[in-house]
C-alpha positions as CSV (number, residue, x, y, z in Angstrom):
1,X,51.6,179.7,338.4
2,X,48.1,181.0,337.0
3,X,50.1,183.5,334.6
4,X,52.3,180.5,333.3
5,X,49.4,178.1,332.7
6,X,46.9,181.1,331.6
7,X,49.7,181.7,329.2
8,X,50.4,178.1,328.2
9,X,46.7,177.2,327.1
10,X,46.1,180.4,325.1
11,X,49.1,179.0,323.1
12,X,48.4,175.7,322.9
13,X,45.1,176.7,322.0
14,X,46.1,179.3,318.9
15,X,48.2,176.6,317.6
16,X,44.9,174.0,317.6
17,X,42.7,176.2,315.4
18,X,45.7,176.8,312.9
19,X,44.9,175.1,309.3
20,X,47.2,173.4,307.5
21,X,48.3,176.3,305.5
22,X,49.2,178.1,308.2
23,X,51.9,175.9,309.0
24,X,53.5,177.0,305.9
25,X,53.3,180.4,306.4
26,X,56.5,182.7,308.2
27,X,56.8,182.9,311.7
28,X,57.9,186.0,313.7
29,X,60.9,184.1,314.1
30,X,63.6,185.3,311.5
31,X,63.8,181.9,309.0
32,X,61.7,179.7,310.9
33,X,58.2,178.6,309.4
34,X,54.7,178.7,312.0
35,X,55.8,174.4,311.7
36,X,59.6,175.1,313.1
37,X,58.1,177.0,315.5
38,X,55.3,175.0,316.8
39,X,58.0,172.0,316.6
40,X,60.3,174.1,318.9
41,X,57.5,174.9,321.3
42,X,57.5,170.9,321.5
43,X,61.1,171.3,322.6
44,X,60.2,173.6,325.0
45,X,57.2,171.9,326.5
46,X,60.0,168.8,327.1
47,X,62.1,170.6,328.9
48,X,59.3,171.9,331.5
49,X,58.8,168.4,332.2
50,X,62.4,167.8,332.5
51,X,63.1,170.8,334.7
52,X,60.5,169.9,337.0
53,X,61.4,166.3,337.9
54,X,65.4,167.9,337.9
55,X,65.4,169.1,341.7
56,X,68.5,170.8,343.3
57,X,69.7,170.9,346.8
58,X,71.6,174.2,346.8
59,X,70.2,177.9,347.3
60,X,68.8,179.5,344.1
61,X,71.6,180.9,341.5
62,X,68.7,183.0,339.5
63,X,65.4,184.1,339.3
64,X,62.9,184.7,336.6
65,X,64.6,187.6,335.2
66,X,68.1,186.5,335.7
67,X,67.6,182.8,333.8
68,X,67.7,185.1,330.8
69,X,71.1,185.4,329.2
70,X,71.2,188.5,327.0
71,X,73.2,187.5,323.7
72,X,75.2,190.0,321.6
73,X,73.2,188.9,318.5
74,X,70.4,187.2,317.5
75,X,70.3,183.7,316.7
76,X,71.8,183.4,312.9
77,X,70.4,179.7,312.5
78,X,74.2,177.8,312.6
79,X,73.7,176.8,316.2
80,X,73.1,172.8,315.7
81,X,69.9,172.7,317.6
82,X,68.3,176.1,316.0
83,X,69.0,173.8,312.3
84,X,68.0,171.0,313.8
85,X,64.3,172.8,314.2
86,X,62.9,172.6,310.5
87,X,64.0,169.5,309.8
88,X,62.5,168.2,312.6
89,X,59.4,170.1,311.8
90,X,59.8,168.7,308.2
91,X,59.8,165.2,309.2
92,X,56.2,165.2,310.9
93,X,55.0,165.2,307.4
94,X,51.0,166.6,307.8
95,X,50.7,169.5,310.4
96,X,48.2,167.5,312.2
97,X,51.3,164.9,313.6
98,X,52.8,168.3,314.8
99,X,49.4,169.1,316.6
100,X,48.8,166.1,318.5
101,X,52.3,166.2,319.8
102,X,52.1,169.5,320.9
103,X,49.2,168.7,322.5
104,X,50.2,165.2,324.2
105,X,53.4,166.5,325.6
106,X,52.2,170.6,326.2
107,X,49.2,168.6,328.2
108,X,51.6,166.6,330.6
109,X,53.8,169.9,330.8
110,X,50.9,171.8,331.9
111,X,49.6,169.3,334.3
112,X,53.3,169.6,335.8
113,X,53.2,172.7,336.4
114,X,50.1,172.6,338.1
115,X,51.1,170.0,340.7
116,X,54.6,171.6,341.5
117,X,56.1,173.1,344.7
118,X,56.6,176.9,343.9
119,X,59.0,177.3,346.8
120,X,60.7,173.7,345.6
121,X,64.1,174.4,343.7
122,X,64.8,173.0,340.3
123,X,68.3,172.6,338.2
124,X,68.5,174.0,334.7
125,X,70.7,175.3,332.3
126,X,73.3,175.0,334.9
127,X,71.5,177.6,337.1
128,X,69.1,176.7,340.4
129,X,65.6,178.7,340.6
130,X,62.4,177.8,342.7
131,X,59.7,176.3,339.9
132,X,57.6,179.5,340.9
133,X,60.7,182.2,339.4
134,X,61.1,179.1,336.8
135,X,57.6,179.0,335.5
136,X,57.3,182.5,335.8
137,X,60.1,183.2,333.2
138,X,58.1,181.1,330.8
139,X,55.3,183.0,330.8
140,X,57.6,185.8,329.0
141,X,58.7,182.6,326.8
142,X,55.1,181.8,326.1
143,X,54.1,184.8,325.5
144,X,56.6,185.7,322.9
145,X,55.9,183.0,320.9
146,X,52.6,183.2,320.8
147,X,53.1,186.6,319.1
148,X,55.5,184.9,316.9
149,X,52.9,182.3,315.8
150,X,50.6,185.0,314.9
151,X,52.4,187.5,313.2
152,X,51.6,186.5,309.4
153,X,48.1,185.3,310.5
154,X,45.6,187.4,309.8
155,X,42.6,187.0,312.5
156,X,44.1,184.3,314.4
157,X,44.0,184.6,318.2
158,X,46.4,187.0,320.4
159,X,47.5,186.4,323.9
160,X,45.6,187.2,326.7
161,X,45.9,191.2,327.9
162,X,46.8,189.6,331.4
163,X,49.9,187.6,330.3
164,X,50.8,190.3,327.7
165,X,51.1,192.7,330.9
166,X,52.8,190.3,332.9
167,X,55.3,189.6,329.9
168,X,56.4,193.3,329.4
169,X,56.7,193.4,333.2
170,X,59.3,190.9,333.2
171,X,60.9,192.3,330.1
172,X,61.4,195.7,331.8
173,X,62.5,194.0,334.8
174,X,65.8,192.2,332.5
175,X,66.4,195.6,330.9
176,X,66.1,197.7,334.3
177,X,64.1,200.6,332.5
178,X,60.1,201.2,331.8
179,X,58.9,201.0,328.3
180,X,56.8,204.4,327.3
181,X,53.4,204.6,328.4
182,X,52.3,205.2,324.9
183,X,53.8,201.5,323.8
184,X,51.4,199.0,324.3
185,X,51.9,195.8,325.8
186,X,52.9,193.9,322.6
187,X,54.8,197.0,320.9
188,X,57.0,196.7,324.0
189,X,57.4,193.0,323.7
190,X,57.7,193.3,319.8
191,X,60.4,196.2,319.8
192,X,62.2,195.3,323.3
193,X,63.0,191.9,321.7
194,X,63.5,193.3,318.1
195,X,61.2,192.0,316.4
196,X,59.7,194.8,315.3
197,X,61.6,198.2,314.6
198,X,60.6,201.6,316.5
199,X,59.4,204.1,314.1
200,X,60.8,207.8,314.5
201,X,58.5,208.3,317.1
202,X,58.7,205.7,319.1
203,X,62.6,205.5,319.0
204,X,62.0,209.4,320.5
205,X,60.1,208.0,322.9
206,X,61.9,205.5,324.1
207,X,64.9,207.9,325.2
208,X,67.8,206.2,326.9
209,X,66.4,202.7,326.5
210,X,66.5,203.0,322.7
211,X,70.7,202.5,323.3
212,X,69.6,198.8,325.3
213,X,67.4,197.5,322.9
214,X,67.0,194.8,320.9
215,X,66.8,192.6,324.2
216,X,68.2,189.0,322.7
217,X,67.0,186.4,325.0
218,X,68.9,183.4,324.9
């Protein structure tokens, strides 16, 4: 619970202290703009609030590893929703629109998470998981994206060392195999995911797991 909402403010935070150009600048997300992702984060930050006030009354179908699906491929943008994103993002007009919502809704998500039941379960996705093994997948989430939102800004704030460690944890945990020791934190993210290729060394390094990777977390 602390790692979601530790992870959750830094975000929110990095996305207040953006400027206006930045919203027009790439996003680690392959064709998406910082704006299409900050308006997918408000996506995201509804369906926290709708996952929590969804309970279920059966025994738990995943956990935070597990509510991952793995896809074959990344996302090539013709899914409706993933084009949907930009012009949604388009239609807020001035980035500062695209702030306040963020920060409206990401609030009340936030505050959700806070007051929730850990053991309680909670339908999603058409899977069951207790809001603890829920929230705790989001961190990963959160974490990724923050890297995303960063990744053509130069200075602009990383995520916290905590919730990077916690991230790669869970990501090693969905691949069943331990990043090098020499990757740091966000390499591990970065590469695991692919969005960032290995260089000749690292591939080396990475042995076996170099066959499993890019992770595609859908």
């Amino acid at each position: 619970m602390d790692s979601f909402s530790r992870s959750w403010s830094a975000l929110r935070t990095a996305v207040a202290a953006l400027s206006d150009e930045d919203f027009a600048r790439p996003s680690g997300c392959t064709g998406w703009l910082v704006r299409d992702l900050v308006c997918h984060l408000v996506i995201d930050a509804q369906d926290v609030l709708i996952t929590l006030v969804t309970p279920a009354d059966t025994e738990p179908t995943a956990d935070a590893a597990t509510y991952w699906d793995l896809l074959a491929a990344p996302p090539s943008g013709d899914d409706p929703l993933d084009a949907l994103i930009p012009r949604l993002a388009a239609a807020y007009g001035e980035p500062r629109w695209l702030t306040f919502h963020l920060d409206d809704v990401g609030s009340a998500a936030g505050r959700a998470a806070q007051l929730a039941d850990p053991a309680a379960r909670v339908a999603t996705q058409g899977k069951v998981l207790t809001v603890g093994d829920y929230l705790a997948a989001y961190v990963l989430e959160w974490t990724l994206h923050h890297l995303d939102l960063v990744a053509h800004l130069s200075g602009a704030p990383q995520p916290p060392a905590e919730t990077l460690a916690t991230a790669r944890a869970s990501l090693e945990t969905i691949a069943a195999a331990v990043f090098p020791s020499s990757f740091t934190d966000a390499e591990a993210l970065l590469i695991g995911t692919g969005r960032r290729a290995p260089t000749a060394g690292q591939r080396a390094a990475l042995g076996d797991l170099a066959a499993k990777i890019p992770l595609v977390l859908g």
